[in-house]
Backbone as XML, in Angstrom:
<?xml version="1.0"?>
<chain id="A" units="angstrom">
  <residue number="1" name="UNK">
    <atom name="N" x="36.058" y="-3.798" z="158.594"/>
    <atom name="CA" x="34.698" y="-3.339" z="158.586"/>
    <atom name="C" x="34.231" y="-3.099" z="160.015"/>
  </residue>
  <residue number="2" name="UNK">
    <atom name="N" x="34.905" y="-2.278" z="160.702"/>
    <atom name="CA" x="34.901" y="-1.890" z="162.115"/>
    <atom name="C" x="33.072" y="-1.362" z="162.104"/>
  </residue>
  <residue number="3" name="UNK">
    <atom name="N" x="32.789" y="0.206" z="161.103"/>
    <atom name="CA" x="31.444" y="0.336" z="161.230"/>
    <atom name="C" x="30.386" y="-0.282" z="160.870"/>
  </residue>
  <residue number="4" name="UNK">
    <atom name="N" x="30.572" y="-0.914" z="160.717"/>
    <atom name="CA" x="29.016" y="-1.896" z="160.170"/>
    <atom name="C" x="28.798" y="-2.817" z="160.886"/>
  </residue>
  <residue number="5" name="UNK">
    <atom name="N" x="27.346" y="-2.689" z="161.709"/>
    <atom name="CA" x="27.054" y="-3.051" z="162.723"/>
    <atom name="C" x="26.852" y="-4.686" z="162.729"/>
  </residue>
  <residue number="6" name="UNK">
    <atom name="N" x="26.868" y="-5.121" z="163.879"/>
    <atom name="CA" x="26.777" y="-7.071" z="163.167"/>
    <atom name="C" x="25.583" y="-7.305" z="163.329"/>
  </residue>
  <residue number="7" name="UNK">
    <atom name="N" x="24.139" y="-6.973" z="163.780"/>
    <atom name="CA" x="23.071" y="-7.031" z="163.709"/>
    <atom name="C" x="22.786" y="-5.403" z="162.788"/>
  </residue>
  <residue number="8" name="UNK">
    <atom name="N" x="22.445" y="-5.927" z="161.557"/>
    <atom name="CA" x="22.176" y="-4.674" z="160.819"/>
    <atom name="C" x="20.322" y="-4.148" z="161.148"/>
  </residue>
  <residue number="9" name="UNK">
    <atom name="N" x="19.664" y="-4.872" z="160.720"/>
    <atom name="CA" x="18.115" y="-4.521" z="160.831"/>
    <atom name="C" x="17.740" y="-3.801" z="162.373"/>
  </residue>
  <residue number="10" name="UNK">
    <atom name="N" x="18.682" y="-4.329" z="164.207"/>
    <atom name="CA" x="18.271" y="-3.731" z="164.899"/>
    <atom name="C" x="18.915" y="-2.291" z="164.862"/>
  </residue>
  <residue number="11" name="UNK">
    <atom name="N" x="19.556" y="-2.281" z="164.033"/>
    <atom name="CA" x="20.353" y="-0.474" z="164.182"/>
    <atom name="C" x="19.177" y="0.066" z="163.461"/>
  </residue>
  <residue number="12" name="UNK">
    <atom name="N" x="19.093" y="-0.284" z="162.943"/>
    <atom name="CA" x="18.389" y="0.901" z="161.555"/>
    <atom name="C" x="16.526" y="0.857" z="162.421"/>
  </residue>
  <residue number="13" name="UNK">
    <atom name="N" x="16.463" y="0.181" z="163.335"/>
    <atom name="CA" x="14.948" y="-0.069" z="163.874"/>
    <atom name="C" x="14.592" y="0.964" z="164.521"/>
  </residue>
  <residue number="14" name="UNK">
    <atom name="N" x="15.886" y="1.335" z="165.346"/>
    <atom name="CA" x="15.330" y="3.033" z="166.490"/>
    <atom name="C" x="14.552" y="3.760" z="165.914"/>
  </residue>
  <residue number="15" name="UNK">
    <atom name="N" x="15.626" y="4.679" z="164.561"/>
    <atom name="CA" x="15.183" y="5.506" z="163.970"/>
    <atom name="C" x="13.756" y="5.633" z="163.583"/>
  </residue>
  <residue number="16" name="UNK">
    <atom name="N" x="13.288" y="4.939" z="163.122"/>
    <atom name="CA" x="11.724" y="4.341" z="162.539"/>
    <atom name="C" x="11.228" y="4.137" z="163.849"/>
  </residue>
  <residue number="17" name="UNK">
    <atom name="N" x="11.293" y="3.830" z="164.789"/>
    <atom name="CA" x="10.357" y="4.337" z="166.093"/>
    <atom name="C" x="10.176" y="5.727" z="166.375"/>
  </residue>
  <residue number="18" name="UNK">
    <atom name="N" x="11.238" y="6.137" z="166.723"/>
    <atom name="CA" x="11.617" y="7.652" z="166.532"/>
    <atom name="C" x="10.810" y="8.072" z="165.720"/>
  </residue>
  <residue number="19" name="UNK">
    <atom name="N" x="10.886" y="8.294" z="164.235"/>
    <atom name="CA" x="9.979" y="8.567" z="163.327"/>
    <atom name="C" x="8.483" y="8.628" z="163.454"/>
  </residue>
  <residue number="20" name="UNK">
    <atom name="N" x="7.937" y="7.285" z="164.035"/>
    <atom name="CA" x="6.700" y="6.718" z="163.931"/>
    <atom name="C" x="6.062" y="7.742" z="165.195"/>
  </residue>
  <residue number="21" name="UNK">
    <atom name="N" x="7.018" y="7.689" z="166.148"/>
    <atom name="CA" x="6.221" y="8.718" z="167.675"/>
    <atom name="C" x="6.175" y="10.088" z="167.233"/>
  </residue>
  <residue number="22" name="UNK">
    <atom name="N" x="7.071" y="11.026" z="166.341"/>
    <atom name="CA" x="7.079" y="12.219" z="166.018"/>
    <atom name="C" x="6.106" y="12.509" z="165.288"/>
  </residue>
  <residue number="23" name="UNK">
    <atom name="N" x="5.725" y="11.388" z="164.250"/>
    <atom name="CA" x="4.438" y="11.695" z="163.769"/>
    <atom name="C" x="3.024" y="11.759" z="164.315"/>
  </residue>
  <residue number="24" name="UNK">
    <atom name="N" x="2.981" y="10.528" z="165.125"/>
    <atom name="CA" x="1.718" y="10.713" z="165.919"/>
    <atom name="C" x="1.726" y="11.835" z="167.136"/>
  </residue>
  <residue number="25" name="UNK">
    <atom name="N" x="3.338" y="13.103" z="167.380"/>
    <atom name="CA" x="3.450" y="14.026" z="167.971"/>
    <atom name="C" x="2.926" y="15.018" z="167.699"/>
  </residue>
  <residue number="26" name="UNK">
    <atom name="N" x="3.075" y="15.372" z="166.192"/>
    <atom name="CA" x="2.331" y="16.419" z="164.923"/>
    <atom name="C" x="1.568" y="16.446" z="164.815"/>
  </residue>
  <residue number="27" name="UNK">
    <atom name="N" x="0.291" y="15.138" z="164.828"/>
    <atom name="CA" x="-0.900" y="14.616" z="164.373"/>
    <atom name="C" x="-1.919" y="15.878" z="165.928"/>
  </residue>
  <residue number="28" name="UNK">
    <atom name="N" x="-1.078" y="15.339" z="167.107"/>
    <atom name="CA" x="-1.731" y="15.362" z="168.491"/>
    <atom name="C" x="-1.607" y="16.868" z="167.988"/>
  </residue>
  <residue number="29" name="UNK">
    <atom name="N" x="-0.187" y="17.486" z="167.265"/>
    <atom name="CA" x="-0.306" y="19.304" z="168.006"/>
    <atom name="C" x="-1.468" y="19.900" z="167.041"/>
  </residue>
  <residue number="30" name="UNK">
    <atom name="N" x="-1.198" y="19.655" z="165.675"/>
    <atom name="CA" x="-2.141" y="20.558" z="165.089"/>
    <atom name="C" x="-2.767" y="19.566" z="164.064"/>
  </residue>
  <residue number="31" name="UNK">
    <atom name="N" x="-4.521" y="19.422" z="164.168"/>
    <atom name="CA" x="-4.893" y="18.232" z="163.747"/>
    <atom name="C" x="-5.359" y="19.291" z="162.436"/>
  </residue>
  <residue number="32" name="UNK">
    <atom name="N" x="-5.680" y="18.623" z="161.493"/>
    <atom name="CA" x="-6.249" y="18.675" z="160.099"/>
    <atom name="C" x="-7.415" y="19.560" z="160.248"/>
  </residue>
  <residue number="33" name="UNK">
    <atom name="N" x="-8.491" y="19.564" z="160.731"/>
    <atom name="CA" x="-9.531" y="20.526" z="160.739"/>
    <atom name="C" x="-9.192" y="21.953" z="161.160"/>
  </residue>
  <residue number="34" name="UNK">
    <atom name="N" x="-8.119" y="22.621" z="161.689"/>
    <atom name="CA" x="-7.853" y="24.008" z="162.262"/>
    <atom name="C" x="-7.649" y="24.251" z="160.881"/>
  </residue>
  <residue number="35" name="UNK">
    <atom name="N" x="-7.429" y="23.438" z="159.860"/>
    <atom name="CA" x="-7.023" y="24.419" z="158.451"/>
    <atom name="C" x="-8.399" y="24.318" z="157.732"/>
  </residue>
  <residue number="36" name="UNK">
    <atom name="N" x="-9.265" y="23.726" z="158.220"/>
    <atom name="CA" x="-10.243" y="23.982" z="156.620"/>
    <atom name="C" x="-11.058" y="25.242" z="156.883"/>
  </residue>
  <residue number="37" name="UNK">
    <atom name="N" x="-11.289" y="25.923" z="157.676"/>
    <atom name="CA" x="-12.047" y="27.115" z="157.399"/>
    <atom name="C" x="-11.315" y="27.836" z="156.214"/>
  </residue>
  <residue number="38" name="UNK">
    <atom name="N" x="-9.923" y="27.955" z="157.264"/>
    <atom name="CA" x="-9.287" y="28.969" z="156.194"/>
    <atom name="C" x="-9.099" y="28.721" z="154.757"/>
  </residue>
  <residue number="39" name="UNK">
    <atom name="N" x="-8.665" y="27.595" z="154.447"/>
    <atom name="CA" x="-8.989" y="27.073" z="152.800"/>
    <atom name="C" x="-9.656" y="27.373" z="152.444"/>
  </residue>
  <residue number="40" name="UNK">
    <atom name="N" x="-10.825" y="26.853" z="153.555"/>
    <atom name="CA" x="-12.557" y="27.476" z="152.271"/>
    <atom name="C" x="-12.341" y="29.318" z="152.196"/>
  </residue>
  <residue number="41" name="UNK">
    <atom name="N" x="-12.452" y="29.702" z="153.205"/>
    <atom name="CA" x="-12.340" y="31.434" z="152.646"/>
    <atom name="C" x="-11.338" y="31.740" z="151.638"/>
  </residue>
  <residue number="42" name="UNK">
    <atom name="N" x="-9.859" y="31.000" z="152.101"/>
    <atom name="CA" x="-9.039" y="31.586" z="150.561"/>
    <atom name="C" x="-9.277" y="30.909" z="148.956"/>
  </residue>
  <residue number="43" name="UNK">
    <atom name="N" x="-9.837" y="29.747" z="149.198"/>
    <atom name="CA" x="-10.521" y="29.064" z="148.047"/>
    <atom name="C" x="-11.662" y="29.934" z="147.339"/>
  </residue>
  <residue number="44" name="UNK">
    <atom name="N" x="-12.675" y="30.702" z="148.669"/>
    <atom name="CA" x="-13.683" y="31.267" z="147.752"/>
    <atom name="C" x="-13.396" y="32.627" z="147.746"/>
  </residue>
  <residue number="45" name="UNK">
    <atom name="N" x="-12.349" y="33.061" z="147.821"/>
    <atom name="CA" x="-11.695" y="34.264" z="147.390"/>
    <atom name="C" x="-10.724" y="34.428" z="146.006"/>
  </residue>
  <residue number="46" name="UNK">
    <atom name="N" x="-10.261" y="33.226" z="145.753"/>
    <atom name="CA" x="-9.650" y="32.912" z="144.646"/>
    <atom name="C" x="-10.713" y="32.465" z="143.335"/>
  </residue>
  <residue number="47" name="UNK">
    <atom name="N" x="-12.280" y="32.211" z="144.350"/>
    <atom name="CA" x="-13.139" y="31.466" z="143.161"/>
    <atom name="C" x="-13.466" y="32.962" z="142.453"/>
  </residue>
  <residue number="48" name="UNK">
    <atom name="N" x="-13.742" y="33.339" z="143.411"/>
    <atom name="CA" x="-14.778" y="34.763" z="143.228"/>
    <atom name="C" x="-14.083" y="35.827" z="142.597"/>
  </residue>
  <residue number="49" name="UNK">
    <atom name="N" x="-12.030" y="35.424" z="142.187"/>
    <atom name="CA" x="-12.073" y="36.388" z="141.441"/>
    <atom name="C" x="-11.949" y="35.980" z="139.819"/>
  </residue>
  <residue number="50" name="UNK">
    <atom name="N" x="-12.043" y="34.476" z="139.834"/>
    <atom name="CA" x="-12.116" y="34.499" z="138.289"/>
    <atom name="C" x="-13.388" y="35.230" z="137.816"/>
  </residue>
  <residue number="51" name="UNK">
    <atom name="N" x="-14.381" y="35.696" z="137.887"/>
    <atom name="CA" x="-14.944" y="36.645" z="137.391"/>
    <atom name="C" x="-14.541" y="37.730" z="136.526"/>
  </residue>
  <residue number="52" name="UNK">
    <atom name="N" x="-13.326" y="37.900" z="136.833"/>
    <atom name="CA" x="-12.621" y="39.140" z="136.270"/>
    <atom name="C" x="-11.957" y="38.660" z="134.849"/>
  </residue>
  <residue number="53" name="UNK">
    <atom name="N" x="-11.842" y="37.372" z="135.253"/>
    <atom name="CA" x="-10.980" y="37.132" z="134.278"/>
    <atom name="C" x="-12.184" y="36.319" z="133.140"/>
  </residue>
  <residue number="54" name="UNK">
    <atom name="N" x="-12.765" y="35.609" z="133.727"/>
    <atom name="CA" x="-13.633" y="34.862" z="132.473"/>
    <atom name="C" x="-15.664" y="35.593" z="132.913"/>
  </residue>
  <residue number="55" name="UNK">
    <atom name="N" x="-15.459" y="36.383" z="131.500"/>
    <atom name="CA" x="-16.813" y="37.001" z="131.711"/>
    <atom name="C" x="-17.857" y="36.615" z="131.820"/>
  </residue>
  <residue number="56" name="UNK">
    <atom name="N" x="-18.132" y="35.303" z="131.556"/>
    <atom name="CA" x="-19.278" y="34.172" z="131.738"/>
    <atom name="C" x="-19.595" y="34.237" z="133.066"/>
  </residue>
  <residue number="57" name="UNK">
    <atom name="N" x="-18.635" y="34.516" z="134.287"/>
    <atom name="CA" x="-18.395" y="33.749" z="135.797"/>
    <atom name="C" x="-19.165" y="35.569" z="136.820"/>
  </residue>
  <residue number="58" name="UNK">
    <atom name="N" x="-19.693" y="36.020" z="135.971"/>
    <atom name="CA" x="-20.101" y="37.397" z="136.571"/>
    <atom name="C" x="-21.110" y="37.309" z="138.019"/>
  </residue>
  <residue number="59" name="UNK">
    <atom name="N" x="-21.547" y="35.958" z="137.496"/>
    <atom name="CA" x="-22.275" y="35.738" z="138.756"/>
    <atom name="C" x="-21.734" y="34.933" z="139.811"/>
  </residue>
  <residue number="60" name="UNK">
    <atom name="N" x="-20.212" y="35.213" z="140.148"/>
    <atom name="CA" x="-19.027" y="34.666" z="141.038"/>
    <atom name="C" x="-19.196" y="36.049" z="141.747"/>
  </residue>
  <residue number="61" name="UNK">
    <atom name="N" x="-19.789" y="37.440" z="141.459"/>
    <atom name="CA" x="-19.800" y="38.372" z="142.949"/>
    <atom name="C" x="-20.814" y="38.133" z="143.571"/>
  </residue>
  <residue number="62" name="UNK">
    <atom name="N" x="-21.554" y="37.120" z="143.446"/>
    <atom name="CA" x="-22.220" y="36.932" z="144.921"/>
    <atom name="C" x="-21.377" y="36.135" z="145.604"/>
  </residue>
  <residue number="63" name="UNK">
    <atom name="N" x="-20.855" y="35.660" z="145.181"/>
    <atom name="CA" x="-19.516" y="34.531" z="146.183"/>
    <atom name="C" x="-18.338" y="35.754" z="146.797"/>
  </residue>
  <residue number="64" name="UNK">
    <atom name="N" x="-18.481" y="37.047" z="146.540"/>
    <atom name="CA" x="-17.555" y="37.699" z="146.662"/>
    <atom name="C" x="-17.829" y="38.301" z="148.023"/>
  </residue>
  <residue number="65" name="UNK">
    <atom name="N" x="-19.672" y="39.100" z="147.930"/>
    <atom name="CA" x="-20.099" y="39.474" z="148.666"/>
    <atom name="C" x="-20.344" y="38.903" z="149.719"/>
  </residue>
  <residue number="66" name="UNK">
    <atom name="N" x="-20.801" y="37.408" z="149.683"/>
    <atom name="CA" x="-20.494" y="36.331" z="150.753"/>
    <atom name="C" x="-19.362" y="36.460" z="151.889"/>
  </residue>
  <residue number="67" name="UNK">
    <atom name="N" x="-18.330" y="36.451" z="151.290"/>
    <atom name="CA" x="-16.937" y="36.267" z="152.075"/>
    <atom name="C" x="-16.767" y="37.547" z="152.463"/>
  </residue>
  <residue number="68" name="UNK">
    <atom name="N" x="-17.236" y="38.860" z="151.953"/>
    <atom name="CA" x="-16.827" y="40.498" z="152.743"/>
    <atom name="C" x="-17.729" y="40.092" z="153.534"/>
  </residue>
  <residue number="69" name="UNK">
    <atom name="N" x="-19.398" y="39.593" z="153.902"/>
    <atom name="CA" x="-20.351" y="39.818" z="154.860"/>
    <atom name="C" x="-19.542" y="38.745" z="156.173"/>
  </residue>
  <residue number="70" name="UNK">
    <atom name="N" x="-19.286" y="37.507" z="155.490"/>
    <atom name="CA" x="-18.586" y="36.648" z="156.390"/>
    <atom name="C" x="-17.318" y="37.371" z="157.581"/>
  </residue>
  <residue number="71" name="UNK">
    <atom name="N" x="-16.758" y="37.810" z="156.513"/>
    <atom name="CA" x="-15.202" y="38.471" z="157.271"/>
    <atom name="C" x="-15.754" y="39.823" z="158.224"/>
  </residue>
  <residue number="72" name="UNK">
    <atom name="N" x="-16.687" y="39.823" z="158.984"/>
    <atom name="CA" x="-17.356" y="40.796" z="159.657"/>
    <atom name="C" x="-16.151" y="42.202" z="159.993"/>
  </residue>
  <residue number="73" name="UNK">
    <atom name="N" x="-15.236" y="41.764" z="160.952"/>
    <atom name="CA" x="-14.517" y="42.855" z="161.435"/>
    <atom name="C" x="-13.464" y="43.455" z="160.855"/>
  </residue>
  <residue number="74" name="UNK">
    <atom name="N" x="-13.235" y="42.062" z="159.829"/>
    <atom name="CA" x="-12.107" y="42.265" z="158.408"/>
    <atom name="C" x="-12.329" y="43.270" z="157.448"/>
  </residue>
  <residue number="75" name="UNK">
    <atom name="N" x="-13.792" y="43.044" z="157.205"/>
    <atom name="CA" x="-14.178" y="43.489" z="156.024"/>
    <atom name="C" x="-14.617" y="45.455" z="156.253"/>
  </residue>
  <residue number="76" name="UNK">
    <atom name="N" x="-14.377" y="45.833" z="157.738"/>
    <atom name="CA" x="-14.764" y="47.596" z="157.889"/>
    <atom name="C" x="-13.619" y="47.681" z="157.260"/>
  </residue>
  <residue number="77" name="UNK">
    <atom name="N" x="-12.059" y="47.541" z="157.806"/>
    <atom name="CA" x="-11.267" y="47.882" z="157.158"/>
    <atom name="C" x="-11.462" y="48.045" z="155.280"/>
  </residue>
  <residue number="78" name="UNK">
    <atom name="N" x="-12.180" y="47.040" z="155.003"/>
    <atom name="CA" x="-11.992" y="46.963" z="153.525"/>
    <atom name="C" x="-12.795" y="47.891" z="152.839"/>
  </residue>
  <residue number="79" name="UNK">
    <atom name="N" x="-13.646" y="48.216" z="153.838"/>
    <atom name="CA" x="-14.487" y="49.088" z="153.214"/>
    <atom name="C" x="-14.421" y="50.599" z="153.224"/>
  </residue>
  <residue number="80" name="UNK">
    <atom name="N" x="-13.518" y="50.697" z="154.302"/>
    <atom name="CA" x="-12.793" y="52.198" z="154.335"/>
    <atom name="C" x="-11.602" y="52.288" z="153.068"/>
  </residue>
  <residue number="81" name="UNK">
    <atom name="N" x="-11.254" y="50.900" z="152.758"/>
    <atom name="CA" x="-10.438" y="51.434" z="151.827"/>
    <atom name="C" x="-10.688" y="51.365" z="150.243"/>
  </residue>
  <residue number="82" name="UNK">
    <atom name="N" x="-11.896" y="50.734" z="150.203"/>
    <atom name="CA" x="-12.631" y="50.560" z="148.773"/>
    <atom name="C" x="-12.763" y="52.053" z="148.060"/>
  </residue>
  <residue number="83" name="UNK">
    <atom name="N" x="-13.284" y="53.075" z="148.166"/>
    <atom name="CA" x="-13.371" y="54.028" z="147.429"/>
    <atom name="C" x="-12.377" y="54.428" z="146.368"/>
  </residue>
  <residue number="84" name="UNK">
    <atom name="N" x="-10.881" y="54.267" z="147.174"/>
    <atom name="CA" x="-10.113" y="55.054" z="146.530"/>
    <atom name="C" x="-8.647" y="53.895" z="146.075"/>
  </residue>
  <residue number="85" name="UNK">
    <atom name="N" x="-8.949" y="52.626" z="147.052"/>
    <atom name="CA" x="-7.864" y="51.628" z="146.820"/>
    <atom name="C" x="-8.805" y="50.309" z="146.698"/>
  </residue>
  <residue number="86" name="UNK">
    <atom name="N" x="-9.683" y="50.144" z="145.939"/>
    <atom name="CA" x="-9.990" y="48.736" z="145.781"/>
    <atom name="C" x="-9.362" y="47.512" z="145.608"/>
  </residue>
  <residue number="87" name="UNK">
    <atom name="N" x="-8.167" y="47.787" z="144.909"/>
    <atom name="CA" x="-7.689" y="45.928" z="144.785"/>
    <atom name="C" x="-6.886" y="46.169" z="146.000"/>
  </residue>
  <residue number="88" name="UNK">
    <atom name="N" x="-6.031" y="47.065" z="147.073"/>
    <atom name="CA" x="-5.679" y="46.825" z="148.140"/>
    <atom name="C" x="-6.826" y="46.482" z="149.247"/>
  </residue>
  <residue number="89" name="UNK">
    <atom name="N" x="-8.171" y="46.663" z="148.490"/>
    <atom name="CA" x="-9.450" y="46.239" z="149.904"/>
    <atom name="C" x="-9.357" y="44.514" z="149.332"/>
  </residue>
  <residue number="90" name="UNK">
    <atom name="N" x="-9.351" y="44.819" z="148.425"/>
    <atom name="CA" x="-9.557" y="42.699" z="148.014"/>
    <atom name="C" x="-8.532" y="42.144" z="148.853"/>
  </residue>
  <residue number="91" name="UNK">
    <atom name="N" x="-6.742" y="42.752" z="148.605"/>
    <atom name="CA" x="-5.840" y="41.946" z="148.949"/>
    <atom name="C" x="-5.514" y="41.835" z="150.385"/>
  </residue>
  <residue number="92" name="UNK">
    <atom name="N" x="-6.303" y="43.005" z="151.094"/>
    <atom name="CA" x="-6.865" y="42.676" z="152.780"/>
    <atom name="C" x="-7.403" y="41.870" z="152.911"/>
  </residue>
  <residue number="93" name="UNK">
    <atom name="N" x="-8.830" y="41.588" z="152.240"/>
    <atom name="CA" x="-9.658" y="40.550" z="152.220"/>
    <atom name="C" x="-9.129" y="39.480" z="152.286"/>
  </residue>
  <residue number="94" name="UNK">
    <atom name="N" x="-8.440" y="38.693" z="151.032"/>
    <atom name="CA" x="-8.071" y="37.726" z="150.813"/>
    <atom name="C" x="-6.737" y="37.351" z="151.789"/>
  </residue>
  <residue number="95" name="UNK">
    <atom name="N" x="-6.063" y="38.127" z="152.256"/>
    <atom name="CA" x="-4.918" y="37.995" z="153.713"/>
    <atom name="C" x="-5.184" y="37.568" z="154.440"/>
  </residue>
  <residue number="96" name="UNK">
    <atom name="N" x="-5.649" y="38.943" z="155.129"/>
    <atom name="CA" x="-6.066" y="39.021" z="156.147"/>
    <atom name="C" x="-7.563" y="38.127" z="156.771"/>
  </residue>
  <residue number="97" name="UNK">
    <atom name="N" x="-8.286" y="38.402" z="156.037"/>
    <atom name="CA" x="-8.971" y="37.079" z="156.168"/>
    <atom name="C" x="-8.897" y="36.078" z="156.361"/>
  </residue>
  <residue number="98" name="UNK">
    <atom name="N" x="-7.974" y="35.156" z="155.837"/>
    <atom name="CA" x="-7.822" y="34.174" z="155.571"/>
    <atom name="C" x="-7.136" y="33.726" z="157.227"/>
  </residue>
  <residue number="99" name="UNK">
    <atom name="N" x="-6.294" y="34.701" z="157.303"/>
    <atom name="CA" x="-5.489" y="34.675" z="158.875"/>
    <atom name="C" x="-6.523" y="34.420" z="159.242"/>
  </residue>
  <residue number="100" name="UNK">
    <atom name="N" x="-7.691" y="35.355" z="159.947"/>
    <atom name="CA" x="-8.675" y="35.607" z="160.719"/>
    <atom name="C" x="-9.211" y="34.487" z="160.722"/>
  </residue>
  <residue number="101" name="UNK">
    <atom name="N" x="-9.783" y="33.737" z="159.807"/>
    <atom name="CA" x="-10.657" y="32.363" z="159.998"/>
    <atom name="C" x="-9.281" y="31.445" z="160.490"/>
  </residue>
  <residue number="102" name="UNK">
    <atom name="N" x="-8.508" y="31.341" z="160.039"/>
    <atom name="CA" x="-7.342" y="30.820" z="161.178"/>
    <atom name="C" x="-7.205" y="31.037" z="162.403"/>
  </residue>
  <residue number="103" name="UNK">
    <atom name="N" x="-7.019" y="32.214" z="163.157"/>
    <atom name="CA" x="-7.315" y="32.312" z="164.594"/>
    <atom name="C" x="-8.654" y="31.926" z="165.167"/>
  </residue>
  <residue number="104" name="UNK">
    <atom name="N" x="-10.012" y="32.266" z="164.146"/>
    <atom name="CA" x="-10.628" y="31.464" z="164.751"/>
    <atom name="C" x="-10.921" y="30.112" z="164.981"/>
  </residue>
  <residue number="105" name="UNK">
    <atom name="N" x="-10.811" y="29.349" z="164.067"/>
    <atom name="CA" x="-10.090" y="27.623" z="164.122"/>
    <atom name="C" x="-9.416" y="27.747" z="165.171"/>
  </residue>
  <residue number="106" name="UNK">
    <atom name="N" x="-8.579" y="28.246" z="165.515"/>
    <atom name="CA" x="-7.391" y="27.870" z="166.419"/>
    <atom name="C" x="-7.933" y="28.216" z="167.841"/>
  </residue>
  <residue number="107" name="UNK">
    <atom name="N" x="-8.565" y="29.339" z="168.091"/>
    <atom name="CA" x="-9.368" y="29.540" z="169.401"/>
    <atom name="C" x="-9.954" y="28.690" z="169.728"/>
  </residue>
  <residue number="108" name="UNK">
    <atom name="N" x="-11.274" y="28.219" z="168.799"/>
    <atom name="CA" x="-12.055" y="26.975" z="168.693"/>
    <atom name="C" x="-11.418" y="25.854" z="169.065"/>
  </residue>
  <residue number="109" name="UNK">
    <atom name="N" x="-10.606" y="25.463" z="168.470"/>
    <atom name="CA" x="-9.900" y="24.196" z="169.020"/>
    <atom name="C" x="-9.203" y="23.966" z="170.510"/>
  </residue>
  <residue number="110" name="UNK">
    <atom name="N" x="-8.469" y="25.283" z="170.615"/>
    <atom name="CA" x="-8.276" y="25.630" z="172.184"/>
    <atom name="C" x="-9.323" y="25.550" z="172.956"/>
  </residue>
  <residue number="111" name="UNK">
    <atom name="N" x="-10.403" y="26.180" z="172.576"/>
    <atom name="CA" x="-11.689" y="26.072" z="173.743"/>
    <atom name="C" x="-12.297" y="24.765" z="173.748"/>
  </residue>
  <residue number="112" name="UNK">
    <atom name="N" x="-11.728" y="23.505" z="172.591"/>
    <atom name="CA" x="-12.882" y="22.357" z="173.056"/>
    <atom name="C" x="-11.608" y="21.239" z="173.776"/>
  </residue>
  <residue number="113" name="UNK">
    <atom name="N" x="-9.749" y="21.491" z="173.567"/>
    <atom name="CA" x="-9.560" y="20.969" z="174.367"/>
    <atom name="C" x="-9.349" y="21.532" z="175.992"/>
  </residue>
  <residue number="114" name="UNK">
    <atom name="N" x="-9.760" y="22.266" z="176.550"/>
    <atom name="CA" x="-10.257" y="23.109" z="177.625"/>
    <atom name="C" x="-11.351" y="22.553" z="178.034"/>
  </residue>
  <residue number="115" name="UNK">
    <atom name="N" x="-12.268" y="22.667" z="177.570"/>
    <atom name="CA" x="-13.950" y="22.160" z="177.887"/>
    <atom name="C" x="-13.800" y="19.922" z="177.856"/>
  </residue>
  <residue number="116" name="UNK">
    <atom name="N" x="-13.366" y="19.878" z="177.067"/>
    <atom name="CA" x="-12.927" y="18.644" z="176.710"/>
    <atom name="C" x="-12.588" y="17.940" z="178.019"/>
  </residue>
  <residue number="117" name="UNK">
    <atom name="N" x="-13.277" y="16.455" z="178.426"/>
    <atom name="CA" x="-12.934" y="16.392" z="179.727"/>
    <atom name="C" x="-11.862" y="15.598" z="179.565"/>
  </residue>
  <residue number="118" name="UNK">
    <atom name="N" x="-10.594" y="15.838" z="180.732"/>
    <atom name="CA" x="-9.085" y="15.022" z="180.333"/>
    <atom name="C" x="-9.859" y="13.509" z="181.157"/>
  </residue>
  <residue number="119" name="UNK">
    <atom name="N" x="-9.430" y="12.472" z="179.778"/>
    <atom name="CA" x="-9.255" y="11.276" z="180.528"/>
    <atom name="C" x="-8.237" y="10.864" z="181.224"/>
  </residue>
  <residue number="120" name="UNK">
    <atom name="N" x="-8.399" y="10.081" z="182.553"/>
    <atom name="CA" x="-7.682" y="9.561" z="183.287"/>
    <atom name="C" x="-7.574" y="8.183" z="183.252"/>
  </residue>
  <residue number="121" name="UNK">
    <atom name="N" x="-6.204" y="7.901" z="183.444"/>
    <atom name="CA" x="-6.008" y="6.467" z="182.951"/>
    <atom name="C" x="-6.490" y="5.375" z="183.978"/>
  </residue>
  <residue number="122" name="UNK">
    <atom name="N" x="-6.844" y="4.387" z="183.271"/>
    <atom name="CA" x="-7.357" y="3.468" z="184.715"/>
    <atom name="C" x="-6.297" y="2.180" z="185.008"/>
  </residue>
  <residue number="123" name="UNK">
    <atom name="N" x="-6.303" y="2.974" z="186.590"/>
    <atom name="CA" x="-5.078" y="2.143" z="187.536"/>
    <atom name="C" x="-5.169" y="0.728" z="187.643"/>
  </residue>
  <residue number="124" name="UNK">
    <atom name="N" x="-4.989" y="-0.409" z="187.819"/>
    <atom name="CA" x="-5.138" y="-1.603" z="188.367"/>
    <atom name="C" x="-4.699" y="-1.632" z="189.286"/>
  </residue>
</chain>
């Protein structure tokens, strides 16, 4: 039994440090709030189209119109292409959009750790 280590519990301990720092590595790169804009826009793009499907929910296009007024620079495109390609203006919408409130999260977050003052550690 050459491989099996004679202190078993300190072998297997690295790894799980290892582990434990990579996570709080992930946590530091991209924290949890850069995603909720975009959820909420593809959430109320997905709300706004059960309308179509359950006729009761008709008053889900004001939730529709919401998210084209929201998606400001998104939504010219969509509207050049509404006349003649409407469900390709939705499936811009709902994309491309969704990206868009993503870059802006992500700018946002760039600009507050920028502005953000770096702490410095205190020397003894």
């Amino acid at each position: 039994m050459k491989n099996v280590p004679n202190n078993f519990e300190a072998a297997h301990e690295a790894p799980r440090t290892v582990l434990q720092g990579a996570r709080f590595l992930t946590r530091q790169a991209h924290p949890d709030g850069i995603y909720f804009l975009p959820i909420l826009h593809f959430c109320a793009c997905l709300m706004s189209t059960l309308r179509y499907f359950v006729p009761g929910l008709q008053y889900l296009t004001v939730m529709w119109d919401f998210v084209v007024r929201v998606d400001f620079p998104i939504s010219l495109v969509a509207d050049a292409l509404t006349p003649k390609f409407a469900p390709l203006a939705a499936i811009w919408i709902v994309i491309v959009g969704t990206l868009w409130w993503y870059l802006i999260s992500h700018a946002a977050e760039t600009l507050y750790y920028k502005i953000k003052p770096r702490q410095k550690p205190i020397s003894d």
